[in-house]
N, C-alpha and C positions, 0 to 999 in steps of 0.2 A: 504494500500500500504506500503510496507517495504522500509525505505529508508534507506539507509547507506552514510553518510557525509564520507570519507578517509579526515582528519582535522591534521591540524598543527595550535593549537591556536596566534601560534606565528606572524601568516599570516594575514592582514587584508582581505585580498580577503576571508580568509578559513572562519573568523569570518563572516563574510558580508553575508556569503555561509549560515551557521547555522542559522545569522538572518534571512535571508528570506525564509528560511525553515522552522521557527518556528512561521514568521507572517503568515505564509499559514496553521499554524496547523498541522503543521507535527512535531514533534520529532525521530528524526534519529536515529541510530544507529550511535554514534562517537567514528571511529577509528583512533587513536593518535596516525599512523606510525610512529612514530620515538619512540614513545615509544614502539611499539609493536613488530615494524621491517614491512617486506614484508616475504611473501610467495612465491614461484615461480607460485603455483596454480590459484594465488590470480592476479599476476602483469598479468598472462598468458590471465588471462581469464577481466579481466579490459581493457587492451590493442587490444583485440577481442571487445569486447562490446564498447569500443567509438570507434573502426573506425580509430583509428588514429594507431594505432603499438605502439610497445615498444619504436620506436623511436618517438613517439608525447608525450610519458607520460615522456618524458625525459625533466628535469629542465633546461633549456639551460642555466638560470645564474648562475647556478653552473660550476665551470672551469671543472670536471671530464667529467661533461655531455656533455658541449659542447667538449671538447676534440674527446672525444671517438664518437659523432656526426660527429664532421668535418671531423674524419678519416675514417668516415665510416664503423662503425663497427655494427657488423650482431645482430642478437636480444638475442644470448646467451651471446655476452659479455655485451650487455648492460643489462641487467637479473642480471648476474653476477656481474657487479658493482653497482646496485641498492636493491640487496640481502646485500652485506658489505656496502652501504653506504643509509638508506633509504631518506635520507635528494636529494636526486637525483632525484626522481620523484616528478612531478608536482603537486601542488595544489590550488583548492581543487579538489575532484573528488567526483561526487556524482554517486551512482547505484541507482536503482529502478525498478523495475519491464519493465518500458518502455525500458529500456537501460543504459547506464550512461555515462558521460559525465567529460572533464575536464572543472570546471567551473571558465576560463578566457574568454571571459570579464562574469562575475557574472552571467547574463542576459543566460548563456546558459543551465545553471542549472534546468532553468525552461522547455525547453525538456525535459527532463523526468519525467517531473511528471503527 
């Protein structure tokens, strides 16, 4: 099974994500968005696969995100601002083959595996 962690070490949820991926014997693929940035391909097709929209992959404790939440803004500008600022989307987020999921609280990470 291919798994991909979307990781921000700086996260204890995102670490917490990795550890318990790796007591199950899995070693992921870790991708260090803010070092790599987003794709539009990448947020498009994440944002379809958990179910939740571009507005659920949206970091609400960041002031940009919730802003641009509260006023209600459509999923190009949120795209948009999370293309120039990747620290906006939420983490962690795991893919796998099952689907992928944002994993808050921890515990959801393990749908998909």
């Amino acid at each position: 099974m291919a798994v991909v962690l979307y990781h921000n070490p700086k996260c204890s949820t995102s670490r917490n994500a990795l550890a318990l991926l790796r007591e199950r014997g899995i070693e992921p693929t870790v991708v260090e968005y803010l070092k790599t940035g987003w794709d539009r391909a990448t947020l498009e097709r994440l944002a379809s696969r958990t179910g939740v929209g571009m507005a659920g992959l949206m970091r609400r404790k960041e002031t940009e995100a919730k802003a641009l939440l509260d006023a209600g803004a459509d999923d190009d500008a949120l795209l948009a601002a999370a293309l120039g600022q990747p620290i906006l989307i939420e983490r962690p987020i795991v893919e796998a083959d099952k689907g992928a999921v944002v994993g808050r609280p921890l515990e959801r990470v393990l749908e998909v595996l």
